[in-house]
matplotlib code that plots the C-alpha trace (Angstrom):
import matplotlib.pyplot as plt

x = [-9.9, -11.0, -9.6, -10.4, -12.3, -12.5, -10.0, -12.6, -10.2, -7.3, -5.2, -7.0, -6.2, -4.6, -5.5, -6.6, -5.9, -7.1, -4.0, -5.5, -2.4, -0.4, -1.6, 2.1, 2.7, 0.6, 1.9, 5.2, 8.0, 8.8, 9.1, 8.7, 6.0, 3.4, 5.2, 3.3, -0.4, -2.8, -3.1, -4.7, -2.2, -2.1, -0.9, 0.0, -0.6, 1.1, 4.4, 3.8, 4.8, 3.0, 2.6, 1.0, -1.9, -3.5, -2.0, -2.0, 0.9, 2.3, 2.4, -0.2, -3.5, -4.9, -5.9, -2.3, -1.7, -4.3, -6.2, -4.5, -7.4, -7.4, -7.5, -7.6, -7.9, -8.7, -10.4, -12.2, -12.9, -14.9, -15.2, -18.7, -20.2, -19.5, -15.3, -15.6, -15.0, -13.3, -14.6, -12.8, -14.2, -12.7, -12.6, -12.6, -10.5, -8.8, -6.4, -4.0, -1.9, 0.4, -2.2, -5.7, -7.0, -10.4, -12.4, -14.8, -17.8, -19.1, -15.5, -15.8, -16.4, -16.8, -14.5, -15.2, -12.0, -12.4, -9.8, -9.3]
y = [-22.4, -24.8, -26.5, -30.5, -30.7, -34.7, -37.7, -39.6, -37.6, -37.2, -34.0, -32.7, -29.5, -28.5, -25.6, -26.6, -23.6, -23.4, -22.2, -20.8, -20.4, -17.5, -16.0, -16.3, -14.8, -11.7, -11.6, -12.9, -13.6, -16.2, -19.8, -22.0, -20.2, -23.4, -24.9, -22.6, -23.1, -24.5, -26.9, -27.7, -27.2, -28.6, -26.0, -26.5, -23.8, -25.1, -25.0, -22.6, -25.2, -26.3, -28.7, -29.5, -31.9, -32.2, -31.6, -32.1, -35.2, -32.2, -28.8, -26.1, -26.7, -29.6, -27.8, -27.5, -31.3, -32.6, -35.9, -35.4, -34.2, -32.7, -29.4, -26.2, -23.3, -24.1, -21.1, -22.6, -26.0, -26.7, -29.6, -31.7, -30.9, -34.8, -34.7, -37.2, -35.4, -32.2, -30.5, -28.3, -25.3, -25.4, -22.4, -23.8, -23.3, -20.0, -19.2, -16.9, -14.3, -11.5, -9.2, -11.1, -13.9, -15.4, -17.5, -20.7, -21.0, -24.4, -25.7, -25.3, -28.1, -29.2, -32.0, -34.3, -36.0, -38.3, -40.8, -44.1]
z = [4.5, 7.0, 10.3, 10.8, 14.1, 13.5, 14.1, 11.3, 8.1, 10.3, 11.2, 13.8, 14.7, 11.3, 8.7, 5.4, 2.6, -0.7, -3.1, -6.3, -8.6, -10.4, -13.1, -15.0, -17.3, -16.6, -13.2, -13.2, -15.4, -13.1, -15.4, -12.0, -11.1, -12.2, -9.0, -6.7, -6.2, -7.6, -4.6, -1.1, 1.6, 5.2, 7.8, 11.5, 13.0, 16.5, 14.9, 11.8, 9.1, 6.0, 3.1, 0.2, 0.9, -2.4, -6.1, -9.5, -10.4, -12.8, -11.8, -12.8, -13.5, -14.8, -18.3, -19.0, -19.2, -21.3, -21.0, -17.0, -15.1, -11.5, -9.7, -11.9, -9.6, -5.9, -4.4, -1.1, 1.3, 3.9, 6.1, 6.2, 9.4, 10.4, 9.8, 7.3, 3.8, 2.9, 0.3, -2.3, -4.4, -7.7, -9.8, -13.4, -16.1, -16.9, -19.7, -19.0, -21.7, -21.4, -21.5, -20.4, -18.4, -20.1, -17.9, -19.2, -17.9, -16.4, -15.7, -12.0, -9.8, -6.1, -5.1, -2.0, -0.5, 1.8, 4.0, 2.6]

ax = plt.figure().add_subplot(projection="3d")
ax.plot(x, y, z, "-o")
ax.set_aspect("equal")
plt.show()
């Protein structure tokens, strides 16, 4: 997580949190739990409320809609030293069973959003 220390992307001030997702079913019988997650979100600390900032257009991670592309497993950010970009560890992809989660190597990626 990260706070913006630059009017340049906007939300001064604010915490930026890195939501890496449930590992349903192993963790949860839960079937909404896809909507938690997997996401950045935006946190004001001043007033203790939150959103989500950055998501996937469907919930979960991206692996689970095919051909989608996006966010997978969020895990860090970081704000370039200049308050320009924000940039967002992703995990990779991970498939998740009753009993096991397996993990793919080289899925991971570092994501730099930036204001338009």
């Amino acid at each position: 997580m990260d706070f913006c220390k630059s009017d340049a992307f906007g939300h001064r001030g604010q915490l930026f949190l890195s939501q890496f997702g449930t590992y349903a079913p192993l963790n949860t019988p839960d079937p909404t739990a896809l909507n938690n997650g997997f996401c950045i979100k935006r946190i004001d600390v001043a007033s203790g409320t939150g959103e989500v900032f950055l998501r996937n257009r469907e919930p979960g991670p991206a692996c689970y809609h095919p051909g989608s592309g996006g966010l997978e497993r969020p895990v860090d950010c970081k704000f370039h030293p200049d308050g320009r970009s924000l940039y967002v560890l992703d995990f990779g992809v991970t498939v998740v069973a009753p009993t096991h989660v397996v993990a793919y190597a080289r899925t991971g990626v570092v994501w730099r959003v930036t204001r338009l």
